[in-house]
LUMLUM-832009 format. One record per residue (C-alpha): residue in one letter; x, y, z. Coordinates in steps of 0.1 Angstrom, whole numbers, padded with zeros to 4 digits, always signed. Layout:
# residues N
aXYZ/...
# end
This chain:
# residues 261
x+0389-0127-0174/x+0423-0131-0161/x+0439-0151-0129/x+0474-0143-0118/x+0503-0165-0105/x+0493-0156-0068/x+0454-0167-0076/x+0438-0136-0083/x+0408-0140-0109/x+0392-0111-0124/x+0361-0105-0151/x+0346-0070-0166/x+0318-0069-0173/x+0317-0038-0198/x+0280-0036-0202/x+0273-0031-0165/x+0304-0015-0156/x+0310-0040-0128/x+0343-0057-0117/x+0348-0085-0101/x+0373-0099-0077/x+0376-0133-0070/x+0403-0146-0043/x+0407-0181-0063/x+0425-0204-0037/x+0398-0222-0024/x+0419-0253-0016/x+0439-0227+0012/x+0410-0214+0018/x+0416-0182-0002/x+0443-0172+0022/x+0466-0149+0007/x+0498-0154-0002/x+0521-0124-0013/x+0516-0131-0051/x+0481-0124-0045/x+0488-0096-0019/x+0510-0079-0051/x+0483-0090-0074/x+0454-0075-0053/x+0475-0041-0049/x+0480-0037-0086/x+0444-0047-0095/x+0437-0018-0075/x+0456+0007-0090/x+0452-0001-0128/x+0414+0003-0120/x+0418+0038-0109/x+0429+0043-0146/x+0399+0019-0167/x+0371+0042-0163/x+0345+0017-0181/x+0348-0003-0145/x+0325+0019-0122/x+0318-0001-0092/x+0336-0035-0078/x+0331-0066-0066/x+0359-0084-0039/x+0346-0119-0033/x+0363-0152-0024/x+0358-0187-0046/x+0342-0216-0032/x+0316-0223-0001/x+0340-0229+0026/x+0357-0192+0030/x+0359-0157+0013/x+0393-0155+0031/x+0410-0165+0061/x+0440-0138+0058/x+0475-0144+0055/x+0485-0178+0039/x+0505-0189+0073/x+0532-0208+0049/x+0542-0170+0033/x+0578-0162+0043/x+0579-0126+0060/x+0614-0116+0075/x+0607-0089+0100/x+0631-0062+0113/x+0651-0063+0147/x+0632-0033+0156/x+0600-0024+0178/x+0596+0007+0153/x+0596-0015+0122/x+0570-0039+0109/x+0567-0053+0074/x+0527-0062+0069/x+0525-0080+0037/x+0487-0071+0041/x+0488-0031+0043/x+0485-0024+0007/x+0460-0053-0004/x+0424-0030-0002/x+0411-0008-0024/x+0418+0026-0004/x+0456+0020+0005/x+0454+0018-0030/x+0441+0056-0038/x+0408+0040-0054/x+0383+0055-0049/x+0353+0038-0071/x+0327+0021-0051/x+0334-0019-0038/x+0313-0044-0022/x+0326-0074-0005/x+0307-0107-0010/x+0310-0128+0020/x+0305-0168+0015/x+0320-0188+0041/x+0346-0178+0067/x+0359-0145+0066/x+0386-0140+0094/x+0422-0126+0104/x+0435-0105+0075/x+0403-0111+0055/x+0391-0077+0077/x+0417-0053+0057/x+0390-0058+0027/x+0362-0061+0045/x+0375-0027+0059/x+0379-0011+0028/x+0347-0016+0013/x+0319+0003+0009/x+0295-0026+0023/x+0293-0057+0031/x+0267-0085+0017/x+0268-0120+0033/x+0259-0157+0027/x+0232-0163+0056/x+0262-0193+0066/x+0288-0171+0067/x+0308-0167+0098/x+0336-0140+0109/x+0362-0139+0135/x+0399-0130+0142/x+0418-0158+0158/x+0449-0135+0163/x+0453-0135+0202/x+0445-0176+0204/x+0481-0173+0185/x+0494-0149+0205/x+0497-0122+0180/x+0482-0085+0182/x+0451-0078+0165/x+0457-0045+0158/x+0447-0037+0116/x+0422-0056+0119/x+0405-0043+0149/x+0410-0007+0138/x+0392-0018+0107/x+0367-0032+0120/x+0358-0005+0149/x+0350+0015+0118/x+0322-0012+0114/x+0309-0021+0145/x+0303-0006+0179/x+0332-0007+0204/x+0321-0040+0223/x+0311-0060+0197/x+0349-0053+0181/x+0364-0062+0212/x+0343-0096+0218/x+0358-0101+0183/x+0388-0096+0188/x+0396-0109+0219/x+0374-0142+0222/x+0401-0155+0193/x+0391-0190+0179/x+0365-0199+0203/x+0335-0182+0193/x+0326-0171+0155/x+0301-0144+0147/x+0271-0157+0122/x+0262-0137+0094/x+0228-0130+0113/x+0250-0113+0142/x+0269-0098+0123/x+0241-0081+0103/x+0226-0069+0140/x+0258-0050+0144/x+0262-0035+0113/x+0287-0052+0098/x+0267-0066+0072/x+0241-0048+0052/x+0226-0072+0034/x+0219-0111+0039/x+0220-0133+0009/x+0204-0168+0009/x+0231-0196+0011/x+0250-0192-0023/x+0236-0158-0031/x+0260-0135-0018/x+0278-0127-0048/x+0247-0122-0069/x+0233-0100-0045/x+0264-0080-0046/x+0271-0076-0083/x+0230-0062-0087/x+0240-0036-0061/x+0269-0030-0078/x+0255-0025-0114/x+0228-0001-0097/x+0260+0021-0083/x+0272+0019-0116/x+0244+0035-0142/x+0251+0065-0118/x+0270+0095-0128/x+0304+0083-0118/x+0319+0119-0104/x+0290+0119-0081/x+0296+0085-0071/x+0334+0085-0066/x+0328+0119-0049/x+0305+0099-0023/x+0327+0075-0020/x+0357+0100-0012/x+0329+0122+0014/x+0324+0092+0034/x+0357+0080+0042/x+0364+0116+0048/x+0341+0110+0084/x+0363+0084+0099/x+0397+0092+0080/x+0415+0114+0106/x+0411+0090+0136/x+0414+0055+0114/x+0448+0072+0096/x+0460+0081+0135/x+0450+0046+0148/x+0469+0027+0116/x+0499+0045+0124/x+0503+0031+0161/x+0495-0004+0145/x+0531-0017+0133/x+0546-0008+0171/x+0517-0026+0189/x+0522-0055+0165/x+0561-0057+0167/x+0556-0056+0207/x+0531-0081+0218/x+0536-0108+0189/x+0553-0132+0200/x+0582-0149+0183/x+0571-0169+0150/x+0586-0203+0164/x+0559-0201+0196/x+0527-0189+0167/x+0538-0218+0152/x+0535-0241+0186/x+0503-0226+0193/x+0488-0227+0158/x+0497-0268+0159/x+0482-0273+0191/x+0452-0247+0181/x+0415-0253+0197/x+0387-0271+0171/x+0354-0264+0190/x+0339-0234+0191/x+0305-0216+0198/x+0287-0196+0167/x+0265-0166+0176/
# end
């Protein structure tokens, strides 16, 4: 077990064959920062190479959230350019990463905002019965545009665009969000990781080519139009965001209520 400067924590287990990531910045919220960003993308990567790990786990520490995206303190300098868009995110799931092994998200808390690039790259998602999901990205006047693409690989069109438009005033409960297919499995409150990790040892005592060749046949289905949508993402997002001085007004003067459904 290992945890990184950026609060990555990772444990092996080699008798099951299961990995498990653990976002370990539960006093943020497990937002992530862009030592864990880095730290995510090379876990990635060095697992495409450890063939004793045949399935994963990505979960978050703590009850409160799994994630909540981008750490809004991390520094990002963005080019003068419509055409140009540094996303500290775009390389923290397992796919950008070229893995292709099986990985489960465990959802306990609030999973929202950049949380949806992992949520998007797993194979499926298992959820705390209280957890919630949501994408405040318009309330803050920026463009919800990874995550939305992500996610209308999830969910039908209106439900991604309720999402992704309603912002901070409405949350999506994990019984929702099981109706709509974003979650495949509901764990009792607490249970979401456990629940994950058994389906992940299953995968595992599998043959791992066939697996791993699943894996790959799957994302073949949606990978022409998701790879074509990504690739329109960083001008949308340079365009309609607006300036980080007036996020920063709106995130300090952000709504608290909102409706859960």
């Amino acid at each position: 077990m290992s945890v990184g400067d950026g609060g990555l924590r990772v444990s092996i287990d080699k008798d099951s064959g299961v990995a498990v990531l653990t976002l370990d910045r539960p006093e943020k919220l497990n937002a992530i920062d862009l030592g864990m960003a880095a730290e995510l993308a090379s876990a990635w990567r060095e697992f495409r190479f450890d063939d004793s790990v045949r399935a994963l786990v990505i979960t978050g520490a703590g009850e409160r959230a799994f994630s909540t995206g981008l750490d809004r303190g991390a520094d990002v300098p963005q080019p003068n350019s419509p055409y140009m868009v540094d996303d500290p995110l775009v390389a923290i799931g397992p796919k950008a990463n070229d893995l292709w092994k099986p990985v489960i998200a465990a959802v306990n808390g609030m999973a929202c905002g950049g949380a949806f690039y992992l949520l998007g790259e797993s194979e499926f998602v298992v959820a705390d019965e209280t957890a919630t999901f949501f994408d405040p990205h318009t309330t803050y006047g920026m463009v919800s545009a990874y995550e939305s693409i992500y996610m209308a690989q999830r969910m039908p069109f209106g439900e991604v665009a309720r999402i992704a438009l309603m912002g901070t005033a409405e949350r999506v409960s994990a019984r929702r969000a099981y109706e709509v297919g974003l979650v495949s499995e509901l764990a009792v409150s607490g249970g979401a990781l456990a629940a994950a990790v058994e389906c992940a040892a299953v995968i595992a005592s599998y043959p791992p080519e066939a697996v791993q060749g699943t894996v790959r046949a799957l994302w073949s289905a949606t990978e022409v139009a998701r790879a074509q949508a990504l690739a329109h993402a960083p001008y949308l997002v340079s365009l309609g965001n607006l300036p980080n001085e007036h996020q920063a007004d709106l995130f300090t003067a952000r709504r608290t209520a909102f409706r859960t459904r």
